[in-house]
C-alpha positions in Angstrom: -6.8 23.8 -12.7 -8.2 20.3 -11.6 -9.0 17.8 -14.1 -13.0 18.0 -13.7 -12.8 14.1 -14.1 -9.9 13.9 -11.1 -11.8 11.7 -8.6 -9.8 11.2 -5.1 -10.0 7.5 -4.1 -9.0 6.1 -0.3 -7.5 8.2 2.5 -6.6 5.7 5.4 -6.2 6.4 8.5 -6.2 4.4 12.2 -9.2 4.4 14.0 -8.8 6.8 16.4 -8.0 9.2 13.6 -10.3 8.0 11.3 -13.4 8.7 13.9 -11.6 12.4 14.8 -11.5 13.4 11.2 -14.2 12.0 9.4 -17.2 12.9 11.5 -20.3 14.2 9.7 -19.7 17.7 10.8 -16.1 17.9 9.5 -17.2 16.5 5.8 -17.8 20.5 4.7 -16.0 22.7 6.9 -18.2 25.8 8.8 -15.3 27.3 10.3 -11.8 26.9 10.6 -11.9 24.3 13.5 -13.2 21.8 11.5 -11.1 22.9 8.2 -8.0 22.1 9.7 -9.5 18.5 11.1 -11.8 17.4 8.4 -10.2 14.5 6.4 -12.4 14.9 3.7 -11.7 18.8 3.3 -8.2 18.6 4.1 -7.8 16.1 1.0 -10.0 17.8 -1.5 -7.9 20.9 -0.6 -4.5 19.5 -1.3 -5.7 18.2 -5.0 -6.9 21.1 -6.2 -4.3 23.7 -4.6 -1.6 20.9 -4.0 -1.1 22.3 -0.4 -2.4 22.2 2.8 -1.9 25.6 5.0 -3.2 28.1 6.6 -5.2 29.5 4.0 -7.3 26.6 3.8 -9.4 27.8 6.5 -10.5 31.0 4.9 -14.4 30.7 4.4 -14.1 31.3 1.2 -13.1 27.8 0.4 -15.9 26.3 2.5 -18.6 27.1 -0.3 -16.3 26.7 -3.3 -18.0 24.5 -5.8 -15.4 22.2 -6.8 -13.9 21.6 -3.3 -17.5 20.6 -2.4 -17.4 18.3 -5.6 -13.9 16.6 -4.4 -15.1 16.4 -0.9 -18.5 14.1 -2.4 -16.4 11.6 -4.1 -13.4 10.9 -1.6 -14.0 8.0 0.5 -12.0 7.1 3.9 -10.8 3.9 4.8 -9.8 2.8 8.5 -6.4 0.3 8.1 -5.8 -0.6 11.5 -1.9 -0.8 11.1 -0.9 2.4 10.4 -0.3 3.5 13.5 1.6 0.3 14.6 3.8 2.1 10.9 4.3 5.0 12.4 1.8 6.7 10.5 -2.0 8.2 11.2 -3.2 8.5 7.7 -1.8 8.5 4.1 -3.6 9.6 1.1 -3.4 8.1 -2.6 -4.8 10.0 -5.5 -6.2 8.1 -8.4 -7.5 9.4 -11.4 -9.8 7.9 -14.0 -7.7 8.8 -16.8 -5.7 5.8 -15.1 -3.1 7.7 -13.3 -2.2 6.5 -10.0 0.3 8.9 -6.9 1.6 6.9 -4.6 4.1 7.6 -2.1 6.6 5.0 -0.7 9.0 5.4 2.4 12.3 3.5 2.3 14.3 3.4 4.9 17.7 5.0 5.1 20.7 3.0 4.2 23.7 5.4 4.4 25.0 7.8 7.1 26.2 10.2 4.3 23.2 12.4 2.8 25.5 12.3 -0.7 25.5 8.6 -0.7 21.8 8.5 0.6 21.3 10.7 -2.5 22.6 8.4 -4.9 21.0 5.8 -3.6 17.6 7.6 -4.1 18.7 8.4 -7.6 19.1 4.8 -8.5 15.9 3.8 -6.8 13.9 6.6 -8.9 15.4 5.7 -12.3 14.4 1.7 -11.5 10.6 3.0 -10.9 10.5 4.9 -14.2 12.1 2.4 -16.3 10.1 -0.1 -15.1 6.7 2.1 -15.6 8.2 3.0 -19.0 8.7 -0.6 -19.9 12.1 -0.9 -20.3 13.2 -2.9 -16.9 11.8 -5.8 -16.9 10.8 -6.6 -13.0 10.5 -11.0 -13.3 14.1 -11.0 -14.8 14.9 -8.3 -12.1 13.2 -10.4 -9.5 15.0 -13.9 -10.6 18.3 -12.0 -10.7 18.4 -10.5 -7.1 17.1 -14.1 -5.9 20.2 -16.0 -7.6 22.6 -13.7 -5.8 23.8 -15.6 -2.9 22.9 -14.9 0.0 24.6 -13.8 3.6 23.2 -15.9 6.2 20.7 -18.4 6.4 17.9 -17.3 8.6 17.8 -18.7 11.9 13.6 -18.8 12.7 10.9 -19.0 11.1 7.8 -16.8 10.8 4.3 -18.6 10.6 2.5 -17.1 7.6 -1.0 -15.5 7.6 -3.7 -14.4 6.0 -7.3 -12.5 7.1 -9.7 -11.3 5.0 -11.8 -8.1 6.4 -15.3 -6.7 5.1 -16.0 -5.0 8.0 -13.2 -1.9 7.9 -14.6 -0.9 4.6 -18.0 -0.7 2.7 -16.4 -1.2 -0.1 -13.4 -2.7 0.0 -12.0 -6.1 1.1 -9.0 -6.3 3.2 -6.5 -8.5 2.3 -3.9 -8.6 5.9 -0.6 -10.6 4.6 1.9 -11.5 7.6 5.2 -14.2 7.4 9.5 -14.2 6.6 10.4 -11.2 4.4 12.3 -12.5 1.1 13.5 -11.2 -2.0 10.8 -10.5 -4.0 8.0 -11.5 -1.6 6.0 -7.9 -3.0 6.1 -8.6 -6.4 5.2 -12.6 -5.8 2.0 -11.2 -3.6 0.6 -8.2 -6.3 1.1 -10.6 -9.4 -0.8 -13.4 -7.3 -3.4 -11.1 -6.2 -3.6 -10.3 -9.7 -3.7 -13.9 -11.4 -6.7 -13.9 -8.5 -8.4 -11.7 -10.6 -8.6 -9.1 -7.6 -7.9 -5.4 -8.6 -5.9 -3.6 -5.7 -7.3 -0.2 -4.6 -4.9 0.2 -1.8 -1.9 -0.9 -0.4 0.1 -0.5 2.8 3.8 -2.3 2.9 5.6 -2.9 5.9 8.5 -4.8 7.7 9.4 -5.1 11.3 12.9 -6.8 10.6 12.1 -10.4 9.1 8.4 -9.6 9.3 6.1 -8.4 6.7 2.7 -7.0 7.6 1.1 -6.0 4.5 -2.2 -4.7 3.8 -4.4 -4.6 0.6 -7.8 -3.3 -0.4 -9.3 -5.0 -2.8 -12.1 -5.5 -4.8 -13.5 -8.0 -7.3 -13.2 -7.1 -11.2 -16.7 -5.7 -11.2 -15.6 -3.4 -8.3 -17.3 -5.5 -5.6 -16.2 -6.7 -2.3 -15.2 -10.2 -1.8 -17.9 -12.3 -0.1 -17.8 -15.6 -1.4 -16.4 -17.7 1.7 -15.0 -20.4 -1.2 -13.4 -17.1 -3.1 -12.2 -16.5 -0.1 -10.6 -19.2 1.1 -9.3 -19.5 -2.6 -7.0 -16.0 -1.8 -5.7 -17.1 1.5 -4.7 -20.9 0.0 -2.8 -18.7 -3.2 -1.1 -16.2 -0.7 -0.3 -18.8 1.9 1.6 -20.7 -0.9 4.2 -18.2 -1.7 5.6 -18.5 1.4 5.2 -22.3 1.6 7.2 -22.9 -1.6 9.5 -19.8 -0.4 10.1 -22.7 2.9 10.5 -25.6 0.5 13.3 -23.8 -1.8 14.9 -23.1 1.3 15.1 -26.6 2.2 16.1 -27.6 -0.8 19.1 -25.2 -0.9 20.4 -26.1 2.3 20.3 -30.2 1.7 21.6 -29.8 -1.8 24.5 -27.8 -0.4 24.7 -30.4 2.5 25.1 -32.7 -0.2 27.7 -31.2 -2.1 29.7 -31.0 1.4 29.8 -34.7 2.1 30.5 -35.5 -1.3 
């Protein structure tokens, strides 16, 4: 049985999809046409039965109570990148007991399924001891950045950042692009926290060296960002990270020049 206090927060979806699924018509279902392609339905569906198949389009569910309750408080939000990722839409479930689902893709590392396995294992049991407390991600972070590394990298990537009020009513889009690094995710969420920005949403991706990520946020009061100083404040914070990523870098490399000629 649901949690009557369950709420479902953003669906996101490209803009194609996001205009085929979320028209009016489609928000409560009439038939099984626009069951199968209503966002909102298709959403509200999956919570409460935790499936999405053909039974959903029985008109039975189209006047249930509850389903029309879910349907009423899940809001869609276009993110243009998805379908540069691959993706049409993803859905997050949030709860306001403070529970969060989210679902994150990693790509393959091993031709074996058994050592692809154990390599999921190890991934899993890093995510619950970090939620449970007991990994401690800065330490983790500082450890993997000490390791040495491979190769230096050969180009650089000119860092970016937008800010976007006009995908979302409600939230602000925070578009992150420049050189993938150790760490670069956890630098990013614990400025965008010390920004006092709470993160509603967010889409992770990398095209070899290149990050593209995406976040909706919102002020602490639930607002969007407006402000054009606030603003400008975000995109000076993020910006930095990979400015003082650069500077390390140089540092490295004339330091171990150094020690060479000595």
């Amino acid at each position: 049985m649901l949690n009557p206090q369950g709420k479902a927060a953003p669906a996101a979806g490209g803009a194609r999809e996001a205009r085929h699924t979320t028209a009016l018509p489609k928000k409560y279902p009439r038939n099984a046409e626009t069951a199968d392609h209503g966002a909102f339905y298709a959403n509200a569906f999956a919570i409460k039965y935790r499936n999405f198949g053909p039974d959903s389009a029985d008109p039975r569910h189209f006047t249930d109570p509850e389903l029309i309750d879910l349907i009423g408080r899940i809001t869609i939000v276009h993110d243009p990148a998805l379908p540069d990722r691959g993706h049409s839409a993803i859905s997050r479930i949030v709860t306001t007991d403070g529970r969060a689902l989210d679902t994150i893709s990693v790509a393959r590392e091993f031709d074996r399924d058994e050592d692809e396995g154990r390599r999921a294992d190890r991934i899993a049991d890093s995510i619950e001891k970090a939620l449970r407390g007991e990994l401690r991600l800065p330490e983790v972070v500082a450890e993997k950045r000490a390791a040495p590394k491979g190769r230096i990298k050969a180009f650089a990537i000119e860092p970016s950042v937008t800010l976007n009020n006009q995908w979302s009513h409600r939230y602000t889009m925070v578009e992150i692009t420049g050189l993938d690094r150790t760490g670069l995710l956890y630098d990013m969420t614990a400025t965008i926290s010390k920004l006092n920005l709470n993160i509603a949403s967010a889409h992770v991706a990398t095209f070899g060296e290149r990050v593209v990520d995406v976040f909706y946020v919102t002020d602490l009061m639930g607002a969007q960002i407006t402000s054009p100083t606030r603003q400008a404040a975000i995109k000076r914070a993020l910006i930095a990270l990979f400015k003082a990523a650069e500077g390390n870098g140089k540092q490295t490399k004339g330091a171990a020049s150094e020690a060479r000629a000595k």
